[in-house]
C-alpha positions as protocol buffer text, in pm:
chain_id: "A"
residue {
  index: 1
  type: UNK
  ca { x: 2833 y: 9 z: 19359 }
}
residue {
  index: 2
  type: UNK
  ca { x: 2654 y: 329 z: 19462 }
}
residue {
  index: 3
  type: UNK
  ca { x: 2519 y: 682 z: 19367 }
}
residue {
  index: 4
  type: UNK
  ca { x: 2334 y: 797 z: 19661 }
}
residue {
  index: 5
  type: UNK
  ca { x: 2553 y: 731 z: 19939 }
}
residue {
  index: 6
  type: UNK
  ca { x: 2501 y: 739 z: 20290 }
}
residue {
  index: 7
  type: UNK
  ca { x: 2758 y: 787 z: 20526 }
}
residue {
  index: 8
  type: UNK
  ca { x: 2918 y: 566 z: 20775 }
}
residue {
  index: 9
  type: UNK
  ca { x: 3182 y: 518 z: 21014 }
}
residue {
  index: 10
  type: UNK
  ca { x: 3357 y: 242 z: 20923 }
}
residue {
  index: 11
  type: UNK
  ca { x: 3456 y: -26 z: 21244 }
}
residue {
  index: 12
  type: UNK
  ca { x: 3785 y: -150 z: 21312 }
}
residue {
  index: 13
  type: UNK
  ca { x: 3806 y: -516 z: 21344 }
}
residue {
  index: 14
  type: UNK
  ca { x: 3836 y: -560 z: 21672 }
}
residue {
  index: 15
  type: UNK
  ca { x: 3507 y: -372 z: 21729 }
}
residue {
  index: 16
  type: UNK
  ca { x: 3397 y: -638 z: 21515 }
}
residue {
  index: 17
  type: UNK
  ca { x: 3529 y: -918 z: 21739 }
}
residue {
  index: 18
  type: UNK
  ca { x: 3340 y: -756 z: 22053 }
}
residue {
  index: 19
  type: UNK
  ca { x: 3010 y: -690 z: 21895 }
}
residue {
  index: 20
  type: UNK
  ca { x: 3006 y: -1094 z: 21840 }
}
residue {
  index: 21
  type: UNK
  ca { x: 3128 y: -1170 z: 22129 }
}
residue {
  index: 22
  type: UNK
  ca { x: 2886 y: -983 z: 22363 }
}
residue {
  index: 23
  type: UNK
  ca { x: 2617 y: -1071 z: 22091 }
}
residue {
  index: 24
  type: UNK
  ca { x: 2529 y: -665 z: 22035 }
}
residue {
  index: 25
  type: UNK
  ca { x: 2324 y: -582 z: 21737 }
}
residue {
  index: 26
  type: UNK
  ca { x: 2436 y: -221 z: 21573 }
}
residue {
  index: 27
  type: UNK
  ca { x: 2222 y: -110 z: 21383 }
}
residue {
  index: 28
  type: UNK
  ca { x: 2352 y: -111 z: 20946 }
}
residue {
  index: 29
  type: UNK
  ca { x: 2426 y: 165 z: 20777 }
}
residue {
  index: 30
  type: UNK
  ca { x: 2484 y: 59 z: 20356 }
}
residue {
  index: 31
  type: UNK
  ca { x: 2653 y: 285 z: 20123 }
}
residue {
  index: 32
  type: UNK
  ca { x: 2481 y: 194 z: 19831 }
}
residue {
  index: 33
  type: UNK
  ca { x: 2162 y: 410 z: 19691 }
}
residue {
  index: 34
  type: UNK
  ca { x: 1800 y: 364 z: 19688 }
}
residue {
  index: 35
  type: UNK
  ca { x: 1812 y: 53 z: 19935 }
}
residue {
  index: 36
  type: UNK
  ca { x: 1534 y: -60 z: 20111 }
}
residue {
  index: 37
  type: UNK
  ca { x: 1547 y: 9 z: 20489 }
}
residue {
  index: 38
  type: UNK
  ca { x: 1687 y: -322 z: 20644 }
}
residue {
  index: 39
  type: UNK
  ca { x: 1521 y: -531 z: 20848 }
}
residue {
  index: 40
  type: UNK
  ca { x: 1729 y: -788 z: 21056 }
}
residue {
  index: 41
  type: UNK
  ca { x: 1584 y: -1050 z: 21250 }
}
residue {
  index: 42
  type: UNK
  ca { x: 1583 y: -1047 z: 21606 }
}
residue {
  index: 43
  type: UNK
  ca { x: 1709 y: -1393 z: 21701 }
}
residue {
  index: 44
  type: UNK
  ca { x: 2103 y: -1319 z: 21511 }
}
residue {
  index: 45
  type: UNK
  ca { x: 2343 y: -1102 z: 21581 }
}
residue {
  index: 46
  type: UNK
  ca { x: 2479 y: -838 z: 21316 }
}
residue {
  index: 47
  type: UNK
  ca { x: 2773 y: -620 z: 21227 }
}
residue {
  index: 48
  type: UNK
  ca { x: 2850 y: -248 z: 21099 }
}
residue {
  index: 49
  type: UNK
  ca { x: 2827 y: -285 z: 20747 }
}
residue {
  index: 50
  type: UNK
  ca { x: 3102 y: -139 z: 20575 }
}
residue {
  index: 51
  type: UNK
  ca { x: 3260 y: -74 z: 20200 }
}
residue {
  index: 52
  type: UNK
  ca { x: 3486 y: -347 z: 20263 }
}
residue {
  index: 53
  type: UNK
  ca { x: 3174 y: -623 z: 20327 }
}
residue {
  index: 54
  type: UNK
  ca { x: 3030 y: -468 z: 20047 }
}
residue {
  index: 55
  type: UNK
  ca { x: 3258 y: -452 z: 19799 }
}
residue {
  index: 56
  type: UNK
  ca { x: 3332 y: -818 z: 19883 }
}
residue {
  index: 57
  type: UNK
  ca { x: 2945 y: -897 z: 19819 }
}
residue {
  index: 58
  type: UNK
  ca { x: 2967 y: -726 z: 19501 }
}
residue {
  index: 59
  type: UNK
  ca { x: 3267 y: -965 z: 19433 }
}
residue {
  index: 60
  type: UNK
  ca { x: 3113 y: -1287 z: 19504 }
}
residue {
  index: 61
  type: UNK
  ca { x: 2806 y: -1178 z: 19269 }
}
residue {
  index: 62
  type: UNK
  ca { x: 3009 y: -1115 z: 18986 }
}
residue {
  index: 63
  type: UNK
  ca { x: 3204 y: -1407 z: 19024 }
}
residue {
  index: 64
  type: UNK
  ca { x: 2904 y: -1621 z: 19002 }
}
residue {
  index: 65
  type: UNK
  ca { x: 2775 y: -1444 z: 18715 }
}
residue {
  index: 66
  type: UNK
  ca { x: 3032 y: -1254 z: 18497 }
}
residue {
  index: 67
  type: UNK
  ca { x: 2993 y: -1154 z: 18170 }
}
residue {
  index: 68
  type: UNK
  ca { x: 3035 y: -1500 z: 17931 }
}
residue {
  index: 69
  type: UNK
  ca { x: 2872 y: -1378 z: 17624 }
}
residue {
  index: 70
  type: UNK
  ca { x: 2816 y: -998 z: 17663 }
}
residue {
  index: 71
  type: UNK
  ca { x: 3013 y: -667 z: 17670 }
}
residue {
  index: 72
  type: UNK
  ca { x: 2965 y: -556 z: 18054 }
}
residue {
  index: 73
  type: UNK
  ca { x: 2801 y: -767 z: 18333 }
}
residue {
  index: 74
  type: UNK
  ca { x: 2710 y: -573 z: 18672 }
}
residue {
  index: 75
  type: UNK
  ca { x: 2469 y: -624 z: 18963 }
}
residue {
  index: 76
  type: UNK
  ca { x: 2278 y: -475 z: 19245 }
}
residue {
  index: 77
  type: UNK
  ca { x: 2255 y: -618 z: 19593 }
}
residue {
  index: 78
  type: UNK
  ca { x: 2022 y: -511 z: 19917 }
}
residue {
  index: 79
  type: UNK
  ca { x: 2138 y: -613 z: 20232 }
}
residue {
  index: 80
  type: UNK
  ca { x: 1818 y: -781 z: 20422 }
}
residue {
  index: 81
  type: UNK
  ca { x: 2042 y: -918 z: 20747 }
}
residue {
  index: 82
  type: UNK
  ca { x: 2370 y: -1085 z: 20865 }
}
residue {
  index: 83
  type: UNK
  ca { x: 2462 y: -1300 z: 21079 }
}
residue {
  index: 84
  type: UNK
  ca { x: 2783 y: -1369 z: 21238 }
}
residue {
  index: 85
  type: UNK
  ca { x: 2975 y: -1686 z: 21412 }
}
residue {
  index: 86
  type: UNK
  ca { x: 3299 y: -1714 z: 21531 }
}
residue {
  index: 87
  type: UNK
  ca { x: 3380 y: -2048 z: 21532 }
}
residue {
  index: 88
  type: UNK
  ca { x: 3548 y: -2027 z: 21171 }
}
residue {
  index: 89
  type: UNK
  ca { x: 3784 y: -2228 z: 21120 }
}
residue {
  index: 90
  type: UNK
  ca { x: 4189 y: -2180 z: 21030 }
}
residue {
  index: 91
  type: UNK
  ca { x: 4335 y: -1856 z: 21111 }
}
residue {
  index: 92
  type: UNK
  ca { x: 4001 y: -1707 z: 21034 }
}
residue {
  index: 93
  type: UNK
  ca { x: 3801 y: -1528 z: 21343 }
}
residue {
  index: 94
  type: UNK
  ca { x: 3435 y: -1515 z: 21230 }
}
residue {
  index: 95
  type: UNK
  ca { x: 3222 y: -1632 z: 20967 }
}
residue {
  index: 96
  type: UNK
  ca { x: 3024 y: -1386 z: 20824 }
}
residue {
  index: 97
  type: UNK
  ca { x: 2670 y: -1449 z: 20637 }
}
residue {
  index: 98
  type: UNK
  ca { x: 2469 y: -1198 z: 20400 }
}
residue {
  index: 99
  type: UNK
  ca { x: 2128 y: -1203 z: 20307 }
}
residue {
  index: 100
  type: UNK
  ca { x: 2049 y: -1042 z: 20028 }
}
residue {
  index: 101
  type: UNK
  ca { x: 1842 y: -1001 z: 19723 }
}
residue {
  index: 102
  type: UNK
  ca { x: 2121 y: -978 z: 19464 }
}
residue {
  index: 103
  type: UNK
  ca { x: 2063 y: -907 z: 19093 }
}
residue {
  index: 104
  type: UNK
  ca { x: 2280 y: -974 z: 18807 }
}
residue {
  index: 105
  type: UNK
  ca { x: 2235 y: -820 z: 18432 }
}
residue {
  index: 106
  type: UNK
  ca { x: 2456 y: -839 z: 18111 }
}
residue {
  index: 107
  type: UNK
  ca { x: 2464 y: -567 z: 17846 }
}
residue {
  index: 108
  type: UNK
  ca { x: 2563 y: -517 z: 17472 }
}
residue {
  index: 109
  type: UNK
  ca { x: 2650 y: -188 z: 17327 }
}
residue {
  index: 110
  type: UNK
  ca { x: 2563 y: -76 z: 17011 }
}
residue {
  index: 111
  type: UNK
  ca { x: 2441 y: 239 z: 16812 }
}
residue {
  index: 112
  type: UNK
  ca { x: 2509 y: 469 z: 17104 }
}
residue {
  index: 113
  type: UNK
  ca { x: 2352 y: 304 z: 17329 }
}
residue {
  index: 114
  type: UNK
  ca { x: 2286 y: -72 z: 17502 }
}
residue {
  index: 115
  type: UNK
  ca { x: 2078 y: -384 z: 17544 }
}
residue {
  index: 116
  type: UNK
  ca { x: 1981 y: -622 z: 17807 }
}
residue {
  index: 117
  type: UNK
  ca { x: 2136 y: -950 z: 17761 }
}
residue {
  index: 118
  type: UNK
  ca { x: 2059 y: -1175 z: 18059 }
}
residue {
  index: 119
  type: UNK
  ca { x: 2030 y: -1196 z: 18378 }
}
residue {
  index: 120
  type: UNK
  ca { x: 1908 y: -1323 z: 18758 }
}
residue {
  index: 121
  type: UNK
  ca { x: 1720 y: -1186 z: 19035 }
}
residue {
  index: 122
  type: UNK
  ca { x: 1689 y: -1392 z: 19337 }
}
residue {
  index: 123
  type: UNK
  ca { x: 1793 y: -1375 z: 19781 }
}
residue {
  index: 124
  type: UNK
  ca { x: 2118 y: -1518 z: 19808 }
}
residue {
  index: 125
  type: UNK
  ca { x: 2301 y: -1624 z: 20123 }
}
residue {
  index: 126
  type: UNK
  ca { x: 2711 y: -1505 z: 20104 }
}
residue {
  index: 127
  type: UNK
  ca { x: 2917 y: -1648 z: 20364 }
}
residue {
  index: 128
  type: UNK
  ca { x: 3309 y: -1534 z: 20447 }
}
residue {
  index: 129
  type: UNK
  ca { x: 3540 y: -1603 z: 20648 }
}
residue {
  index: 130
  type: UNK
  ca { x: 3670 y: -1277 z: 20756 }
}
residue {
  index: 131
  type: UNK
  ca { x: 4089 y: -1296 z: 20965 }
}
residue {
  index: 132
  type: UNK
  ca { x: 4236 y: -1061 z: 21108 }
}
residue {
  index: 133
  type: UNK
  ca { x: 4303 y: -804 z: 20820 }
}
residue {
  index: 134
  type: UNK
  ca { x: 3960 y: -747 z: 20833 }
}
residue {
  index: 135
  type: UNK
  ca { x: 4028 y: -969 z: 20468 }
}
residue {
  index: 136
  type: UNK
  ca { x: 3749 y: -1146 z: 20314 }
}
residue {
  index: 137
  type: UNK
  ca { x: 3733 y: -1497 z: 20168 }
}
residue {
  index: 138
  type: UNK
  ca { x: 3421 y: -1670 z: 20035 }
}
residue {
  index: 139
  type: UNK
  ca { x: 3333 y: -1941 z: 20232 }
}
residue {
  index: 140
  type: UNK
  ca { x: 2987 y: -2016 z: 20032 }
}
residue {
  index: 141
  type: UNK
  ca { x: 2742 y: -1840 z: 19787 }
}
residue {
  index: 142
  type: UNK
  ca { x: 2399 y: -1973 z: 19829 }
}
residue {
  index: 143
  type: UNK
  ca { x: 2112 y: -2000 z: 19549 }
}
residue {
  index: 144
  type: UNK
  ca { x: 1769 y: -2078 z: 19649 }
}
residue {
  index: 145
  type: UNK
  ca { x: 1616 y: -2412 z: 19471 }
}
residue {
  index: 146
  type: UNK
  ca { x: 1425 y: -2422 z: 19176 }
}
residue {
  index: 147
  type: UNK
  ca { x: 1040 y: -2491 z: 19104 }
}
residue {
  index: 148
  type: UNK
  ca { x: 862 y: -2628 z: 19386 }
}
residue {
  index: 149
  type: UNK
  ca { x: 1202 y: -2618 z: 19617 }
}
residue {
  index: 150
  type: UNK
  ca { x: 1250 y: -2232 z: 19561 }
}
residue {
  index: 151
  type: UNK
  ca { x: 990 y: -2119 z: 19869 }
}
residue {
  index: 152
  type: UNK
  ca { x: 1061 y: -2420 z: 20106 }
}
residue {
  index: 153
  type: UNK
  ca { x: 1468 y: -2390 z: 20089 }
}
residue {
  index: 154
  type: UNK
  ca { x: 1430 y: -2006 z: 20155 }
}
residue {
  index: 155
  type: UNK
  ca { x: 1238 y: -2076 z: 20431 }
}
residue {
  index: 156
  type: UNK
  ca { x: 1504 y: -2330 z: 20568 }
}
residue {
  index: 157
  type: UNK
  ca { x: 1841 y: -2112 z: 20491 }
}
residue {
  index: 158
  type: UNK
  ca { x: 1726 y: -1754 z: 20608 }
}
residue {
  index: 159
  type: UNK
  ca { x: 1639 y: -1660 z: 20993 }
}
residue {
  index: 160
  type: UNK
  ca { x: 1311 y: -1635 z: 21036 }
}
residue {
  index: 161
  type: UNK
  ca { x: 1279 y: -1230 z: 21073 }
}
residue {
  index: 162
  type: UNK
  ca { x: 1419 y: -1234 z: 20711 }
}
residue {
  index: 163
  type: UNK
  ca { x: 1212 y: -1457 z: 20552 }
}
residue {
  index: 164
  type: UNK
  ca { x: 930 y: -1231 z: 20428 }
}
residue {
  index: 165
  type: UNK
  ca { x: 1168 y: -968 z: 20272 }
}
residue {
  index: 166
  type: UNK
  ca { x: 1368 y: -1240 z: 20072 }
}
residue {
  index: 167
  type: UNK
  ca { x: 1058 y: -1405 z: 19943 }
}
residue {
  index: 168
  type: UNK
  ca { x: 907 y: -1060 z: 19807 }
}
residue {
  index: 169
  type: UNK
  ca { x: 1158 y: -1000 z: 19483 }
}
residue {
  index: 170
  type: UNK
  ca { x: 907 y: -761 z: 19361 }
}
residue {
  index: 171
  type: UNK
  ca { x: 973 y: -487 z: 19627 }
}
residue {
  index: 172
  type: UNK
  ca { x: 1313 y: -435 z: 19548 }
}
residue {
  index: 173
  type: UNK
  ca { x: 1299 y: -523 z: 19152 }
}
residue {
  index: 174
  type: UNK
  ca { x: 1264 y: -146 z: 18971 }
}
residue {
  index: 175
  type: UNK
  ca { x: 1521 y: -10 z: 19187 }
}
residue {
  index: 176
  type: UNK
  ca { x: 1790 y: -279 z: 19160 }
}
residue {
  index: 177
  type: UNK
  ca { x: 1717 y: -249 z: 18740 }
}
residue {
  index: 178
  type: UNK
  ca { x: 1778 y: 93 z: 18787 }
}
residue {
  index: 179
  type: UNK
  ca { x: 2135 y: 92 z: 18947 }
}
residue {
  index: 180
  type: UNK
  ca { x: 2201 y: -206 z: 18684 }
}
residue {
  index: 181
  type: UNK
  ca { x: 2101 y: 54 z: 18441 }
}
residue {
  index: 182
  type: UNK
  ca { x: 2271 y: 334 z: 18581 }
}
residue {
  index: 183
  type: UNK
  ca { x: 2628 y: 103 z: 18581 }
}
residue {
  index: 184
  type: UNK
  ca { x: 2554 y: 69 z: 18189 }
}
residue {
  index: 185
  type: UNK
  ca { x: 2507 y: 412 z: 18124 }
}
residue {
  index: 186
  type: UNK
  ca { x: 2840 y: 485 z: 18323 }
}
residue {
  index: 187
  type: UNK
  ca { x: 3019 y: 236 z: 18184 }
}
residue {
  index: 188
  type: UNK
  ca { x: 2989 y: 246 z: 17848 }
}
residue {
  index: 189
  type: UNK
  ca { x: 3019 y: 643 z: 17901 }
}
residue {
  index: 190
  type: UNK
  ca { x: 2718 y: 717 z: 17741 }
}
residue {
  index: 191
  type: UNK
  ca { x: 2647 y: 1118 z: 17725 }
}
residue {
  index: 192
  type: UNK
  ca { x: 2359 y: 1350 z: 17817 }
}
residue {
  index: 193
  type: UNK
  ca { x: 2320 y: 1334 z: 17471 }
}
residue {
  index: 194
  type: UNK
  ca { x: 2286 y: 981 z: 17417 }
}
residue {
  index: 195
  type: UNK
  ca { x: 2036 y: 933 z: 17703 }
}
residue {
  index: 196
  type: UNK
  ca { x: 1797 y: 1195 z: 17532 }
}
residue {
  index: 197
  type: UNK
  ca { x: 1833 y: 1059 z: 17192 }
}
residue {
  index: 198
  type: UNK
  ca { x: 1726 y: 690 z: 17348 }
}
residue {
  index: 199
  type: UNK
  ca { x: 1420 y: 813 z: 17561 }
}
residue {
  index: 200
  type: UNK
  ca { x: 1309 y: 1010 z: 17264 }
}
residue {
  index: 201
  type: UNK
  ca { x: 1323 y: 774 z: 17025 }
}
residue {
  index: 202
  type: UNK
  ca { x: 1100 y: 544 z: 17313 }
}
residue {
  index: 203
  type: UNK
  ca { x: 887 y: 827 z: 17335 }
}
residue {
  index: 204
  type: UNK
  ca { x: 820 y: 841 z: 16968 }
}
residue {
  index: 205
  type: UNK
  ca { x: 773 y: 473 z: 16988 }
}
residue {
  index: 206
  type: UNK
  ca { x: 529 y: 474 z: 17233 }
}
residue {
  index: 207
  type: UNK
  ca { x: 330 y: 750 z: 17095 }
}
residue {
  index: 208
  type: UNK
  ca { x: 271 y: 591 z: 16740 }
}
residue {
  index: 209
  type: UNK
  ca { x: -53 y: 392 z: 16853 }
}
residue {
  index: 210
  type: UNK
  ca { x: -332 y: 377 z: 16883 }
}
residue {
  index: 211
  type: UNK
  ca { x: -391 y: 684 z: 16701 }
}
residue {
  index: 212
  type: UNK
  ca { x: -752 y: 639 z: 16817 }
}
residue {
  index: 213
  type: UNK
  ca { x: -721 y: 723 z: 17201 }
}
residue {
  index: 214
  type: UNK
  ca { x: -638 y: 1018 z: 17397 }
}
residue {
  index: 215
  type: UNK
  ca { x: -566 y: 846 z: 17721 }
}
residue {
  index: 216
  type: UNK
  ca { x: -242 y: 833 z: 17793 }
}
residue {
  index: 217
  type: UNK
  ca { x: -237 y: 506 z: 17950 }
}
residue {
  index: 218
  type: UNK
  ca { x: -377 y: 332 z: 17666 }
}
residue {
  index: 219
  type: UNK
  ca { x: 4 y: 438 z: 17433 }
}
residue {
  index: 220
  type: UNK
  ca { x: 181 y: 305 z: 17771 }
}
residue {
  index: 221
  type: UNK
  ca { x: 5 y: -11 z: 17795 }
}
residue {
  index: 222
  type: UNK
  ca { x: 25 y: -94 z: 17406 }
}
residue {
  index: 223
  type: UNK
  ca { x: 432 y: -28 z: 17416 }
}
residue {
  index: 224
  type: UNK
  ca { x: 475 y: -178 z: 17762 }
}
residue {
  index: 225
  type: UNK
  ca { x: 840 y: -228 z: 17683 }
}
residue {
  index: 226
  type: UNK
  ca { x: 959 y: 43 z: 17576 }
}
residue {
  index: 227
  type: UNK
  ca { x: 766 y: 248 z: 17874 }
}
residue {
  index: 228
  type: UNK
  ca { x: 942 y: 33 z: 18138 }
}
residue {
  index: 229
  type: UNK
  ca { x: 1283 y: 94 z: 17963 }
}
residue {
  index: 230
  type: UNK
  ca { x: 1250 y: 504 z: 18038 }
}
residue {
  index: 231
  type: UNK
  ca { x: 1154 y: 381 z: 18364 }
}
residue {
  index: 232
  type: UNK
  ca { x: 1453 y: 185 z: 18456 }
}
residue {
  index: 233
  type: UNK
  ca { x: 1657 y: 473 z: 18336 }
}
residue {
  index: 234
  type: UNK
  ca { x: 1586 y: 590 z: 18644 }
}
residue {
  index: 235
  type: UNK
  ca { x: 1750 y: 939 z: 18757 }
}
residue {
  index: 236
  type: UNK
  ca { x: 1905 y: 960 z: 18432 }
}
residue {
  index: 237
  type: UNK
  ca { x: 1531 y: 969 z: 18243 }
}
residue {
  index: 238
  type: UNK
  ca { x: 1399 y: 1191 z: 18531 }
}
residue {
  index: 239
  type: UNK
  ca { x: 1683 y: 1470 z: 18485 }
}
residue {
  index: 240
  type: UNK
  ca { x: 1593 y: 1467 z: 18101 }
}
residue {
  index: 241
  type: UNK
  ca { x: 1231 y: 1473 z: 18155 }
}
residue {
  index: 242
  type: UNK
  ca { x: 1253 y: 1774 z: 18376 }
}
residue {
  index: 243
  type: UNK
  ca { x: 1445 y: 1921 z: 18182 }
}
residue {
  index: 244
  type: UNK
  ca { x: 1213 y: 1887 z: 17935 }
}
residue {
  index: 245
  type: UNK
  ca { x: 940 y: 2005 z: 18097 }
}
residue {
  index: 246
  type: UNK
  ca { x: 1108 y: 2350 z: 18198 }
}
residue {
  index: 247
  type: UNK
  ca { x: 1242 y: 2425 z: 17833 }
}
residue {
  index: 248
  type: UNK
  ca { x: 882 y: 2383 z: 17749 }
}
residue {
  index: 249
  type: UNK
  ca { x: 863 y: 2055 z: 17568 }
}
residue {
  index: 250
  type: UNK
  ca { x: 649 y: 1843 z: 17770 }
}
residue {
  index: 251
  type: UNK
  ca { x: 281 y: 1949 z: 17619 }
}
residue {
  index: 252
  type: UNK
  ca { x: 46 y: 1713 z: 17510 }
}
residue {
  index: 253
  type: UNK
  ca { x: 53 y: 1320 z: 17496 }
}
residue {
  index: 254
  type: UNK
  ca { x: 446 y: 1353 z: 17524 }
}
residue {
  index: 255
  type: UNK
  ca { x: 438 y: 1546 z: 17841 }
}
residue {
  index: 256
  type: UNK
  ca { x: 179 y: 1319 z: 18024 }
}
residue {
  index: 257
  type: UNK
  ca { x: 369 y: 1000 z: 17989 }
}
residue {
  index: 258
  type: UNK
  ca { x: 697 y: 1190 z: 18078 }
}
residue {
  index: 259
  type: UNK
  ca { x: 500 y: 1329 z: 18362 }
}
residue {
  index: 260
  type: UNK
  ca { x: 398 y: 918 z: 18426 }
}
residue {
  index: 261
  type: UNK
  ca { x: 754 y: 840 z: 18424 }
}
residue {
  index: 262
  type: UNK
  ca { x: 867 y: 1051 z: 18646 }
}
residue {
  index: 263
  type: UNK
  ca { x: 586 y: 977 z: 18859 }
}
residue {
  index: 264
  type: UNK
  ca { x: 708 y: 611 z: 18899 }
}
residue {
  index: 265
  type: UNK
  ca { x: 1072 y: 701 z: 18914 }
}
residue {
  index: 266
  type: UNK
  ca { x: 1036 y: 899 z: 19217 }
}
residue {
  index: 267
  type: UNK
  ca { x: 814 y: 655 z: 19409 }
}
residue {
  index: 268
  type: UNK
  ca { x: 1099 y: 423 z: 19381 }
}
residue {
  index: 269
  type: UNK
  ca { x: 1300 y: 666 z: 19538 }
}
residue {
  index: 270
  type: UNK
  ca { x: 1022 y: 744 z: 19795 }
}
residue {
  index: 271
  type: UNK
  ca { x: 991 y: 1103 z: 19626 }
}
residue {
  index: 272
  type: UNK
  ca { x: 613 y: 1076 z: 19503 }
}
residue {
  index: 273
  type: UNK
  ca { x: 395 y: 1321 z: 19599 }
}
residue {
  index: 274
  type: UNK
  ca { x: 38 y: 1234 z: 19577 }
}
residue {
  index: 275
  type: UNK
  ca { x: -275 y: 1427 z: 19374 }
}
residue {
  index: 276
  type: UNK
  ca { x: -408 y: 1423 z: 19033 }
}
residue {
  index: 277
  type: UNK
  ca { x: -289 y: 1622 z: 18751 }
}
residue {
  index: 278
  type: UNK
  ca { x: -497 y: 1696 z: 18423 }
}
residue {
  index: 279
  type: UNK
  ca { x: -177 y: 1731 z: 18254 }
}
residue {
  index: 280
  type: UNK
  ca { x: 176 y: 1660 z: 18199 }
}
residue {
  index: 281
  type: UNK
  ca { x: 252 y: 2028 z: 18283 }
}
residue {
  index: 282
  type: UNK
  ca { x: 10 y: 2066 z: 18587 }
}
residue {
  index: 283
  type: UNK
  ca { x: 206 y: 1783 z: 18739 }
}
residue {
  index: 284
  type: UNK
  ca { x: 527 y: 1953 z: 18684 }
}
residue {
  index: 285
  type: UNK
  ca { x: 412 y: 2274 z: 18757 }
}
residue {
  index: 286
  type: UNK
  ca { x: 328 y: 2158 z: 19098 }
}
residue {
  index: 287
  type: UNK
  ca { x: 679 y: 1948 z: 19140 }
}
residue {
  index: 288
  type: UNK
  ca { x: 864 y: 2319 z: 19094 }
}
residue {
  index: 289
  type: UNK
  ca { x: 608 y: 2436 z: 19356 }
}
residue {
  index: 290
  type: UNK
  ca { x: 710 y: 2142 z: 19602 }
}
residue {
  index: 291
  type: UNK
  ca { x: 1070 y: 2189 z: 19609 }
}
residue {
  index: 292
  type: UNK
  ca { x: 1103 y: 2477 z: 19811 }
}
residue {
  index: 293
  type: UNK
  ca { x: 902 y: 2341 z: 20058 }
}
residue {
  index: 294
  type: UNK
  ca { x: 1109 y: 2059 z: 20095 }
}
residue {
  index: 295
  type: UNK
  ca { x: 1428 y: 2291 z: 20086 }
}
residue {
  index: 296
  type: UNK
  ca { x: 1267 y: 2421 z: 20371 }
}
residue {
  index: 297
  type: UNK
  ca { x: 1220 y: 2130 z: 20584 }
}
């Protein structure tokens, strides 16, 4: 899966082969979109990650948690390392491992639009056994333990470089809801339209108390929910809210919490700019003002 891709030059296997055999770390470069920047350890070796790895990855998530009692299952993975050994065994030539924090979510549709049914979000060790068609086979899919095991048998199964990144779900959460979100939207093939029709009717939501404040925060704390869900629309809620704003409907309490929403959506991105705005307008106002300066650069 993928939006914002970055591009790569995909290895042929036997550059694979060498790379483990002279123990050479190449640096990653992931397809997928807003990934964290990677972090392998220092003490294993890794590969070029390519489509093929990570449409296998995909794979082996789904596999372990496909849809069973929802319309559409999908999930998100970040790459935090691999490791590779090759002393596989069969016709096989190495065993490849990926550490990642994978997240799985199910979905219903209904009235236009869709709702979250389950789901997991947890580091997972894959492991394949990759031949000589550069073909992979799952070898194992690794789940930390639960309760007082969950820490401890992280701390066992991932090198030690890793270790901090895979206990830290939070820092990747927002932005693997959001491509979860994003697969929804495309694959129920949910319009322009319907997106506005669903972040206004949150809007309105969120808006309807309390009637006594005029802080902004106060509506997005008392409808917590509904807040998060424009959030983890993601680029879809941020095109709408902009769009928005420059047709002139973001005054008032609607434009501030727009203008908070967007806010958050771009600092998972890494697209926040920093200062404080009165309004929902003044904020936007100065987003316009920033793009050509980054156009520039």
């Amino acid at each position: 899966m993928g939006k914002y891709k970055l591009s790569y030059k995909k290895p042929s296997f036997w550059v694979i082969v060498t790379a483990v055999i002279v123990c050479v770390a190449i640096v990653f470069s992931l397809r997928t979109d807003p990934k964290t920047s990677q972090n392998p350890a220092d003490d294993i070796d890794t590969i070029q990650y390519s489509d093929t790895l990570d449409n296998a990855v995909s794979r082996a998530i789904l596999g372990r948690n496909g849809p069973e009692y929802s319309d559409f299952a999908t999930e998100s993975h970040v790459v935090l390392g691999t490791e590779v050994n090759d002393q596989a065994d069969g016709n096989s030539i190495v065993t490849v491992t990926v550490f990642a924090m994978a997240m799985n979510m199910e979905f219903d549709y209904m009235d236009g639009w869709f709702l979250e049914k389950g789901g997991s979000h947890m580091p997972v060790a894959i492991s394949f056994d990759v031949n000589e068609k550069e073909e992979y086979s799952l070898r194992e899919y690794w789940m930390p333990m639960d309760g007082s095991g969950y820490g401890p048998s992280i701390k066992e199964k991932f090198p030690s470089g890793l270790y901090k990144n895979a206990i830290d779900t939070q820092k990747y959460v927002r932005g693997q809801i959001m491509d979860c979100y994003d697969d929804a939207i495309r694959h129920g093939e949910l319009s322009d339209v319907d997106v506005g029709n669903r972040i206004e009717s949150l809007l309105e939501i969120i808006m309807s108390s309390p009637m006594e404040s005029s802080n902004p925060q106060a509506y997005i704390d008392e409808h917590a929910i509904e807040y998060r869900e424009i959030v983890y629309i993601g680029r879809h809620a941020l095109d709408y809210c902009l769009s928005e704003f420059d047709n002139g409907n973001g005054t008032g309490l609607k434009g501030n919490i727009m203008a908070f929403a967007c806010r958050e959506i771009m600092a998972v991105h890494g697209e926040e700019f920093k200062g404080n705005f009165s309004t929902g307008q003044d904020w936007y106002e100065a987003y316009t003002k920033l793009i050509p300066q980054n156009e520039a650069n």
